[in-house]
ZABAKE-732457 format. One record per residue: x, y, z of N, C-alpha, C, O, CB in turn; residue in one letter. Coordinates in steps of 0.001 Angstrom, whole numbers, padded with zeros to 6 digits, always signed. Atoms other than C-alpha are relative to their C-alpha. Glycine has a CB too. Layout:
REM residues N
XYZXYZXYZXYZXYZa...
***
This chain:
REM residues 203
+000429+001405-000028+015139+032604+028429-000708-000339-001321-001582+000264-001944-000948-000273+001226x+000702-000079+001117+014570+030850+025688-001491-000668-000142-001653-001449+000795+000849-000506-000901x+001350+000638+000127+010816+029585+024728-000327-000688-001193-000612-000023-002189-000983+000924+000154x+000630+000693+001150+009859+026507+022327-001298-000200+000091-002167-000499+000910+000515-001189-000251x+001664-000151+000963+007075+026757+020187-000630-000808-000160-000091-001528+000681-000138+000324-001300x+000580+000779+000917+004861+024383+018603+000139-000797-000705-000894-000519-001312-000298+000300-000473x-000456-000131+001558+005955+022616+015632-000773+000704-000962-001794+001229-000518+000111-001263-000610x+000434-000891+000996+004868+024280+013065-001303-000732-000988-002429-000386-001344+001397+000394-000894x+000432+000967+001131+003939+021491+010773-001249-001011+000546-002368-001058+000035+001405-000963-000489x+000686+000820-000349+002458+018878+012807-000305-000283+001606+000267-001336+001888+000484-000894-000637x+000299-000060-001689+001319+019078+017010-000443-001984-000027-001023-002800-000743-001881+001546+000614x+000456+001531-000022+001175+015639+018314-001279+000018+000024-001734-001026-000443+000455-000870+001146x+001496+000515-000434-002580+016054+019197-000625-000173-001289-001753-000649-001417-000942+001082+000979x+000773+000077+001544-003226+016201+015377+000535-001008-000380-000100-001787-001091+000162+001154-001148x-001339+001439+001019-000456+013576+014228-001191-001474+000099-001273-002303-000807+002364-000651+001516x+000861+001299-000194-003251+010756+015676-000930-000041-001176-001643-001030-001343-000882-000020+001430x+001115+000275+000692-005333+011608+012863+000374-000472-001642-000380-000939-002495-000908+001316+000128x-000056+000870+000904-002952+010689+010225+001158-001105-000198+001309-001670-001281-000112+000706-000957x-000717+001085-000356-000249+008226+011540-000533-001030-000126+000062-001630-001021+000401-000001+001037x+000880+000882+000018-002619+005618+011852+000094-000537-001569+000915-001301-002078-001352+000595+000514x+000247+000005+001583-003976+005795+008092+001318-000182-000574+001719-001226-001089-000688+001393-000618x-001473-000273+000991-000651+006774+006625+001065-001442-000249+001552-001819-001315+001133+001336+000980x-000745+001215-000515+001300+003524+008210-000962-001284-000434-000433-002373-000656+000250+000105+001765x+001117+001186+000670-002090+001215+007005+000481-000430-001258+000730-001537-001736-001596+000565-000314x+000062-000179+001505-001577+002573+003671+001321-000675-000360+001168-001474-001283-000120+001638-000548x-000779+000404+000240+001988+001591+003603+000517-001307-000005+001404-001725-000748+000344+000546+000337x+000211+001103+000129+001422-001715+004727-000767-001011-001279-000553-002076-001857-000450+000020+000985x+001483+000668+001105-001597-002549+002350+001140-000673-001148+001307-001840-001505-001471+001712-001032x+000043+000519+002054+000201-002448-001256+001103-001089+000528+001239-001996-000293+000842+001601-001814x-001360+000980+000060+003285-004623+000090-000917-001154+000378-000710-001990-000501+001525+000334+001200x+000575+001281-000177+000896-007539+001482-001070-000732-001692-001191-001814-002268-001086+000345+001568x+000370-000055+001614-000979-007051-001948+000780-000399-000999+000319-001273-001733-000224+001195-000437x-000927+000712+000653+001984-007670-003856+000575-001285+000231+000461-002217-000565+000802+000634-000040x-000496+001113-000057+003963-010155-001974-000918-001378+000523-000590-002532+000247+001071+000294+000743x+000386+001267-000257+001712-012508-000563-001930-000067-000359-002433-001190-000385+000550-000314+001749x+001372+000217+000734-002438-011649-001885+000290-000503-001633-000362-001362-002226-000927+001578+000027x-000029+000469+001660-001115-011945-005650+000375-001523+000034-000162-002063-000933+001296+000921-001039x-000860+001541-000033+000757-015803-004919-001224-000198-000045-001593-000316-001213+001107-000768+001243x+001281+000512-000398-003133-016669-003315-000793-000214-001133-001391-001231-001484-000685+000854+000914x+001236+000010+001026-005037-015185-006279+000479-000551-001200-000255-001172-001969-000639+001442-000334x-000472+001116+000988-002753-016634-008689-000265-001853-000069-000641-002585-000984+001432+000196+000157x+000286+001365-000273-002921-020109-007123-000910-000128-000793-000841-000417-001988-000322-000430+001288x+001410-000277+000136-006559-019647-007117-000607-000277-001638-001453-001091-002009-000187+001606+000484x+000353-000422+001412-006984-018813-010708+000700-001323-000855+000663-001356-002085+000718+001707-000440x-000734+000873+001659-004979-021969-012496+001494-000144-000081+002035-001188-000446-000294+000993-001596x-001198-000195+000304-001335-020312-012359+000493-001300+000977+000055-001598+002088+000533+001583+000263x-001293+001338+000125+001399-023550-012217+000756+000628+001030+000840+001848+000886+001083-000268-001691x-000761-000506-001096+003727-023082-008685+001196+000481-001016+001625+001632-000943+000392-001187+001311x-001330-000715+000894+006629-022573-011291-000388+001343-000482+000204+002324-000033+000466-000897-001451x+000232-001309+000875+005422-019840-013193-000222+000859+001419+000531+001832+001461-001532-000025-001317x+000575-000874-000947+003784-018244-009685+001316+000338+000450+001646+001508+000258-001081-000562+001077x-001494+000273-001008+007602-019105-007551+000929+001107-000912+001427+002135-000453+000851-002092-000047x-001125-001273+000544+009786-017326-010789-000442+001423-000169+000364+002273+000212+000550-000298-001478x+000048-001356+000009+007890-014041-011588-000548+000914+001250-000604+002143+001269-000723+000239-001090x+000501-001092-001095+006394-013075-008057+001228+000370+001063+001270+001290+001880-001390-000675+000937x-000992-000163-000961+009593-013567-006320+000764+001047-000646+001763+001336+000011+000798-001275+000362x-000736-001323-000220+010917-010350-008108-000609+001320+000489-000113+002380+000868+000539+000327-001175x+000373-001182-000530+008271-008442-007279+000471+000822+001533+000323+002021+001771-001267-000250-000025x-000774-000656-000842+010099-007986-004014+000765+001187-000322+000945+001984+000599+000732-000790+000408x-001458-000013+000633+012869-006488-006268-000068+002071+000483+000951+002559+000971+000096-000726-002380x+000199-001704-000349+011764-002107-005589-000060+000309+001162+000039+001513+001401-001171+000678-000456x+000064-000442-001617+011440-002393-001550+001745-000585+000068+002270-000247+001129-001548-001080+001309x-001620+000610+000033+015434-004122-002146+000960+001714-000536+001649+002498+000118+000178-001760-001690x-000628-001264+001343+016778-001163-004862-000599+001577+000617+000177+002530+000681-001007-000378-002115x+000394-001178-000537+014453+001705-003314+000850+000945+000401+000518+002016-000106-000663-000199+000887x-001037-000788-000027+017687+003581-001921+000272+000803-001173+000285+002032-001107+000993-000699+000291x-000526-000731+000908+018706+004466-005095-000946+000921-001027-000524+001508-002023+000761-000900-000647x+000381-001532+000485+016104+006905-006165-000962+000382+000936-002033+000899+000620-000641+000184-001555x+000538-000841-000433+015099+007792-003189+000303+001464+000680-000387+002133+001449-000434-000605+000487x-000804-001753+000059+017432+011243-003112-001368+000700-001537-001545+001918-001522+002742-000149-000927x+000601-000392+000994+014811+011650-006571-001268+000766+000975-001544+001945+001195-000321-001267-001113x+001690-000894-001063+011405+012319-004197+000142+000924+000630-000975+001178+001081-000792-000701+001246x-000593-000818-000459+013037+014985-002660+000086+001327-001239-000351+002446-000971+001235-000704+000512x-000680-000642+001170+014278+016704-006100-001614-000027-000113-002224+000485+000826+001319-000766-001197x+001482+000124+000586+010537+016073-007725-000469+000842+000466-000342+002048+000258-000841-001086+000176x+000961-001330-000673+008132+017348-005466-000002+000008+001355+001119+000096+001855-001591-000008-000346x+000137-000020-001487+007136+017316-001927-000093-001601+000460-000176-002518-000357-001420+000920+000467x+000291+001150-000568+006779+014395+000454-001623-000092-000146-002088-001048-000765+000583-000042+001474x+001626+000086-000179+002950+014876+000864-000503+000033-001005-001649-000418-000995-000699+000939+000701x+000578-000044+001013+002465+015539-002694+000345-001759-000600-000689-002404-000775+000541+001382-000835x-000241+001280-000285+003954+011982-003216-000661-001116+000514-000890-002165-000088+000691+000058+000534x+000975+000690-000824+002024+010466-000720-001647+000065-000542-002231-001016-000470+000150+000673+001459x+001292-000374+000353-001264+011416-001849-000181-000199-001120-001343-000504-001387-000352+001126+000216x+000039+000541+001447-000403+010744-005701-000025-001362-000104-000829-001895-000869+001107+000409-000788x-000441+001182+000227+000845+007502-005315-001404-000731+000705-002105-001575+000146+001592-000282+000645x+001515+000772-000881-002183+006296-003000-001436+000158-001424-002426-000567-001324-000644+001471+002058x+001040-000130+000503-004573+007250-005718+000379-000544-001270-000474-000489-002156-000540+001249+000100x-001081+000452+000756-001776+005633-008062-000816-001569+000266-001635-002257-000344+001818+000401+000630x+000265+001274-000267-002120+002714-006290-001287-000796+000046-001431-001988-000225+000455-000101+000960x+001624+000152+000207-005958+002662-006048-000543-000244-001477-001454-001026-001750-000731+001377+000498x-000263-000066+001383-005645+003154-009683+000003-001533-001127-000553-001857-002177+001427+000695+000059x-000778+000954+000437-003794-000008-010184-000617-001317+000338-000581-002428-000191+001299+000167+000510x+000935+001553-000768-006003-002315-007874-001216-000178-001107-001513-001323-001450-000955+000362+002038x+001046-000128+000638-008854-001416-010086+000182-000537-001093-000564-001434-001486-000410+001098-000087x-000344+001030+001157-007114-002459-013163+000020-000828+000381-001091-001326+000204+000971-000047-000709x+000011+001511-000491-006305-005636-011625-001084-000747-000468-001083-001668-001285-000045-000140+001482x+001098+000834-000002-009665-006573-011308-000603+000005-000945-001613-000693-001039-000757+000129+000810x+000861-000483+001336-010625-005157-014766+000523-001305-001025-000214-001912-001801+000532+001900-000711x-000898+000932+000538-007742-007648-016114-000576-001374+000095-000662-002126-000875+001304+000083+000673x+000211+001613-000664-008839-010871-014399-000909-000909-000506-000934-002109-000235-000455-000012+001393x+000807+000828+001047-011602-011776-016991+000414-000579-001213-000075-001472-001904-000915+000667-000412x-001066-000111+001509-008921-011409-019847+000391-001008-000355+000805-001674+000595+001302+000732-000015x-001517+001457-000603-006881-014606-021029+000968+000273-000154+001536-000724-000599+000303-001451-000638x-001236-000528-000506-003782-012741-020570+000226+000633+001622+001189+001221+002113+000268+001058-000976x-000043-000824-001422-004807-011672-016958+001710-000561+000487+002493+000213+001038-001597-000635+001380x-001555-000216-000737-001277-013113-015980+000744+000532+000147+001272+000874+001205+000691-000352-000048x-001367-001045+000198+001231-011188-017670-000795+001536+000211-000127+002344+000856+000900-000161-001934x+000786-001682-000380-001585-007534-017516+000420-000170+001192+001360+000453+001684-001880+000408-000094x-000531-000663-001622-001622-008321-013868+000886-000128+000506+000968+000150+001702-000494-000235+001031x-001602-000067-000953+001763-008796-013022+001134+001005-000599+002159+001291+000020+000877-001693-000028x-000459-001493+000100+003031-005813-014996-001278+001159+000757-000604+002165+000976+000225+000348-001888x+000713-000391-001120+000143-004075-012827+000791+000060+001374+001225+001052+001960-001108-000898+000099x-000779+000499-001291+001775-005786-009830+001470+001023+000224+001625+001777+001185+000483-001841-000279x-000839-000754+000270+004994-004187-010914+000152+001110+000146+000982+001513+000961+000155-000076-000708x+000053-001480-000345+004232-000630-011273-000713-000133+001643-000093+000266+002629-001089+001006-001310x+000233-000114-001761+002132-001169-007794+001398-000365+001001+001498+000304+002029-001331-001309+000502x-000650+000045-001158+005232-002604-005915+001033+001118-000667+001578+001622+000315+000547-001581+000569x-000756-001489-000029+007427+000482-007462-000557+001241+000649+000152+001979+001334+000190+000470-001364x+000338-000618-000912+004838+002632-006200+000038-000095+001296+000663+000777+001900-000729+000126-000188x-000418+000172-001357+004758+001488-002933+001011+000197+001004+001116+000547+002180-000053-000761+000079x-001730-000389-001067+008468+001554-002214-000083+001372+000065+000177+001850+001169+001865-000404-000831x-000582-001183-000020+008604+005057-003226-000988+000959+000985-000786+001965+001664+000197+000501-001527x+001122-000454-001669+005219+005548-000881+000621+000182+001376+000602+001127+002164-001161-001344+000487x-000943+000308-001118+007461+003952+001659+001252+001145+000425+001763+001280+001536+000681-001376-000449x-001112-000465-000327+010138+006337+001133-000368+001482+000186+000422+002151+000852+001061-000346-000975x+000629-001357-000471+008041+009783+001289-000930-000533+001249-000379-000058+002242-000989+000856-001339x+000260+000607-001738+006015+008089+004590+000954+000722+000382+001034+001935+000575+000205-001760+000551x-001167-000411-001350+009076+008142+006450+000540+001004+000068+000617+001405+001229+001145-000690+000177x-000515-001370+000609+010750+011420+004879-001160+000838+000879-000820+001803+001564-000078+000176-001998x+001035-001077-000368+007213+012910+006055-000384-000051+001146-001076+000864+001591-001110+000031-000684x+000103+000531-001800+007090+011200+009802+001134+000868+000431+001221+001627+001397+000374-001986+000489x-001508-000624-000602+010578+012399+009887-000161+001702+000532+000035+002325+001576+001347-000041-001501x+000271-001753-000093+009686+016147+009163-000837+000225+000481-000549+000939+001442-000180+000843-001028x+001235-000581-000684+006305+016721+010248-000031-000161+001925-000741+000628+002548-001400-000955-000779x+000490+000292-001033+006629+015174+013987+001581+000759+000466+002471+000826-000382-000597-001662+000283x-000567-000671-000946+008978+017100+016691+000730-001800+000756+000066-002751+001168-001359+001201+001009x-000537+001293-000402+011919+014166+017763-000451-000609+001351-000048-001725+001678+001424+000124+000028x+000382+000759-001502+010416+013378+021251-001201-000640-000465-001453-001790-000107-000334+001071+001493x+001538+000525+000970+006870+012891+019007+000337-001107-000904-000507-001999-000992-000706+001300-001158x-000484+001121+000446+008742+010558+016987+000078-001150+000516-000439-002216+000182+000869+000151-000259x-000003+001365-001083+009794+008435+019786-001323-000723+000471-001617-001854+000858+000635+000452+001414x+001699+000794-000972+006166+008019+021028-000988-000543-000931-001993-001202-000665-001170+001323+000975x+001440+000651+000791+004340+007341+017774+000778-001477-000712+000093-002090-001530-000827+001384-001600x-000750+001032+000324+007283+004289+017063-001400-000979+000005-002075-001193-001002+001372-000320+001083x+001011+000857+000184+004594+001921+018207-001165+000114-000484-001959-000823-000566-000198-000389+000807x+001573-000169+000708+001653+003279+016674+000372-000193-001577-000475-000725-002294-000861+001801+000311x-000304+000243+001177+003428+003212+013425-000253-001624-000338-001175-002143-000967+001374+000506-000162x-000154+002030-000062+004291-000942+013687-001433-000595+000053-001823-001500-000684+000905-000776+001757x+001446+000671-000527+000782-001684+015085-000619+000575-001137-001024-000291-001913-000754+000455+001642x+001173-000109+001655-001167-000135+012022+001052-000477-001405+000931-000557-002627-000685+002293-000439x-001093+000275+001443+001559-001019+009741-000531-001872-000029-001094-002511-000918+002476+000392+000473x+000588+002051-000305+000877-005320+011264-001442+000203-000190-001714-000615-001069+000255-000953+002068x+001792-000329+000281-003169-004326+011029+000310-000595-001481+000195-001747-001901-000803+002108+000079x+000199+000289+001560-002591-003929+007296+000427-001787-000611-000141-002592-001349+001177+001259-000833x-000472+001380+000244-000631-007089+007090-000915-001027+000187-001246-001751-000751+001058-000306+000777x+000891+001008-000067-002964-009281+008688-001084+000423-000580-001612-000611-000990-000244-000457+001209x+001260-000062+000480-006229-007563+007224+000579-000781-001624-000207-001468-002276-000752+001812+000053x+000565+000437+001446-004885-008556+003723+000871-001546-000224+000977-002067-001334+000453+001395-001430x-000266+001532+000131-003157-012240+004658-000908-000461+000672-000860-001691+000709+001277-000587+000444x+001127+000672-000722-006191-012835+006730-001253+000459-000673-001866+000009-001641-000033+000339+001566x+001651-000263+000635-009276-011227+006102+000044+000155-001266-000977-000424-001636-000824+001299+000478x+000514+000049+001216-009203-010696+002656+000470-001352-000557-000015-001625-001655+000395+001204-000809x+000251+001145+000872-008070-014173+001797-001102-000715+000642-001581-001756+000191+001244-000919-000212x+001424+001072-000398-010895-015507+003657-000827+000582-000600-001558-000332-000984-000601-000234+001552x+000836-000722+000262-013202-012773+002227+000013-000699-001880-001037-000796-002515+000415+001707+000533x-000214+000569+000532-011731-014404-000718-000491-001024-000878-000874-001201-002034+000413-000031+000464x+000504+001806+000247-012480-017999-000425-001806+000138+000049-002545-000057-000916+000722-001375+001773x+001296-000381-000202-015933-017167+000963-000988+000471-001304-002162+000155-001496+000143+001062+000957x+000673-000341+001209-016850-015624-002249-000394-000682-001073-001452-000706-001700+000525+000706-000454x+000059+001186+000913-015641-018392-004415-001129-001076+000854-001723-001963+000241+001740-000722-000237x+000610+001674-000012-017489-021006-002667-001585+000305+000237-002362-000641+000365+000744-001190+001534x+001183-000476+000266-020811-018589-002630+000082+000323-001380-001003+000733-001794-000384+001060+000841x+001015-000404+001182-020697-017904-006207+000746-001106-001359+000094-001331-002379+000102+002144-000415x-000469+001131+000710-018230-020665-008091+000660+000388-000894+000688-000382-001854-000840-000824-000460x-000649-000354+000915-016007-018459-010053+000851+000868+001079+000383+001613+001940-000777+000593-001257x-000785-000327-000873-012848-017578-008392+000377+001580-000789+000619+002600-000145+001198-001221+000272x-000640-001483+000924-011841-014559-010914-001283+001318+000505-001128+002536+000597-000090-000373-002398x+001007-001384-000644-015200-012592-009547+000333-000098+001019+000608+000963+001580-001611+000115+000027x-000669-000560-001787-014047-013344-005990+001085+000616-000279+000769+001762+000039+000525-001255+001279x-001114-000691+000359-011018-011992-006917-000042+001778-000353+000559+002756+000092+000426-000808-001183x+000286-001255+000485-012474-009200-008870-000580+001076+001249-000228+002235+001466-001065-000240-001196x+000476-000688-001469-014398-008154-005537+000993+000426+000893+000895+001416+001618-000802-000938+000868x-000930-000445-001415-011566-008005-003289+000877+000932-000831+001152+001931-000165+001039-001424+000975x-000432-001207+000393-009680-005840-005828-000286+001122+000027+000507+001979+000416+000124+000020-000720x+000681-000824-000165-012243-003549-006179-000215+000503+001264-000271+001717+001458-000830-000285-000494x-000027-000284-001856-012544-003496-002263+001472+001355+000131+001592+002554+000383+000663-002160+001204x-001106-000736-000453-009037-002681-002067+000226+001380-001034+001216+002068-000787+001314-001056+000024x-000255-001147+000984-009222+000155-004942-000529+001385+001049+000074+002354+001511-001064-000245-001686x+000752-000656-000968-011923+001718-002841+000571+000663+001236+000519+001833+001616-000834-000849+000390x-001173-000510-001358-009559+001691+000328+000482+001044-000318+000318+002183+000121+001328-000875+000373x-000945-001119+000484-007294+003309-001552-000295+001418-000376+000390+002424-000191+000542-000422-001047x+000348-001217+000318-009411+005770-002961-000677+000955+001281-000849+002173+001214-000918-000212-001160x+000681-001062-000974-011049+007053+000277+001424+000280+001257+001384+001165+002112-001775-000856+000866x-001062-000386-000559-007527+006844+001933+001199+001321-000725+002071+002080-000301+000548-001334+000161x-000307-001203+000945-006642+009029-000995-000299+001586+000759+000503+002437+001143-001069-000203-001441x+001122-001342-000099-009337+011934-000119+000518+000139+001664+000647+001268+002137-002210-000429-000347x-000535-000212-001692-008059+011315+003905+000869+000661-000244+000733+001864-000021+000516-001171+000995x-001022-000562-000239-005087+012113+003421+000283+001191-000894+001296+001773-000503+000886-000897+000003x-000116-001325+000772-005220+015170+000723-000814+000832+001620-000038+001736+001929-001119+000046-002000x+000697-000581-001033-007107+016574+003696+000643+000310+001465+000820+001486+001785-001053-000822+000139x-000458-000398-001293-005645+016187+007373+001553-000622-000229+001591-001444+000687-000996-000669+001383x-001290+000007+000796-001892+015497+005868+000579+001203+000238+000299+002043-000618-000138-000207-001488x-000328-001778-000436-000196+018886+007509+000815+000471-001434+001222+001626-001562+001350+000275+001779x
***
C-alpha cells in the first residue's frame, strides 16, 4: 500500500502565511501603475492628452509577458525572483517620490513607471510558477479564493485608500507633489517590509 507524504515544499498549514502577502504584493504595483499614476498625474498639472497617450502603454508588459516568461525559469528560481523584484519594486516607488520635486518629474517618473510595470508582470509570472509548485493540486483548489480576495484588497487599498490618503494630505498641507511624495514613500516601505516577509517564510 502505497503512502503519501507531505509536500515537501509547502504544507497547507504554512501556505496561510505567505499566500496572503504574496497575492497583495502582486496586486499593489499593477494598481500603482495603471490607475494611482493617471490620479497623481492629474493632480500635479499633467494635460488629459499627454496623461491618456503615455499611461495607456504602460499596460503594454502584463499584454507581452508570455514571451519571456520561459526566461524566469532559465535565470534563476521562482522565489529568488519574487523576492528581487519586490525590493526592485520598492526601489522604484522610492525614486518616484525622489523625482516629483524635479521639473522633469514626468518623463523620470514614467520611465520609473515603466521598469515598475515590467517588473511586476514578471512578479506576476514567478507568483504563479511558485503557487503552482509549492502547493499540492487539491491545496491549489482551496487557496483559489484566498488568492482573488488579497489580490482585490490590494486593488482597492491603492484606488481607495491611498487616493484619499492622497487628497487628505494635499488639502492639510497645500502642495500636492509632497502628498504624493508621502504615499510613494508609504508604498516603498510596503514593499520593503514585504521584501524581508517574504525572503523569510517563502518555502
Amino acid at each position: 500500500m502505497q503512502i503519501r507524504r507531505p509536500h515537501p515544499l509547502a504544507p497547507t498549514t504554512t501556505a496561510w502565511r505567505w499566500i496572503p502577502t504574496l497575492y497583495f504584493a502582486q496586486g499593489l504595483p499593477y494598481v500603482v501603475v495603471m490607475t494611482l499614476s493617471v490620479v497623481m498625474y492629474k493632480n500635479l498639472g499633467i494635460g488629459n492628452t499627454e496623461i491618456a497617450l503615455y499611461t495607456s502603454w504602460l499596460y503594454l508588459p502584463w499584454v507581452i509577458k508570455p514571451l519571456w516568461s520561459p526566461l524566469v525559469d532559465l535565470v534563476r528560481t521562482k522565489r529568488w525572483w519574487i523576492v528581487s523584484l519586490q525590493l526592485f519594486i520598492g526601489a522604484a516607488l522610492a525614486m518616484v517620490a525622489l523625482t516629483l520635486p524635479m521639473p522633469g518629474f514626468f518623463q523620470l517618473s514614467l520611465a520609473l513607471f515603466w521598469l515598475m510595470a515590467f517588473s511586476s508582470a514578471t512578479h506576476d509570472i514567478a507568483a504563479d510558477g511558485f503557487y503552482m509548485l509549492a502547493l499540492p493540486q487539491h491545496a491549489q483548489a482551496a487557496f483559489v479564493g484566498v488568492r482573488s480576495m488579497f489580490y482585490r484588497i490590494a486593488m482597492i487599498a491603492g484606488q481607495g485608500g491611498l487616493v484619499f490618503l492622497a487628497g487628505q494630505l494635499t488639502e492639510a498641507t497645500g502642495h500636492p507633489e509632497r502628498a504624493w511624495q508621502v504615499v510613494m514613500f508609504l508604498l516603498a516601505g510596503v514593499f520593503a517590509l514585504l521584501f524581508a516577509w517574504h525572503r523569510v517564510v517563502l518555502p
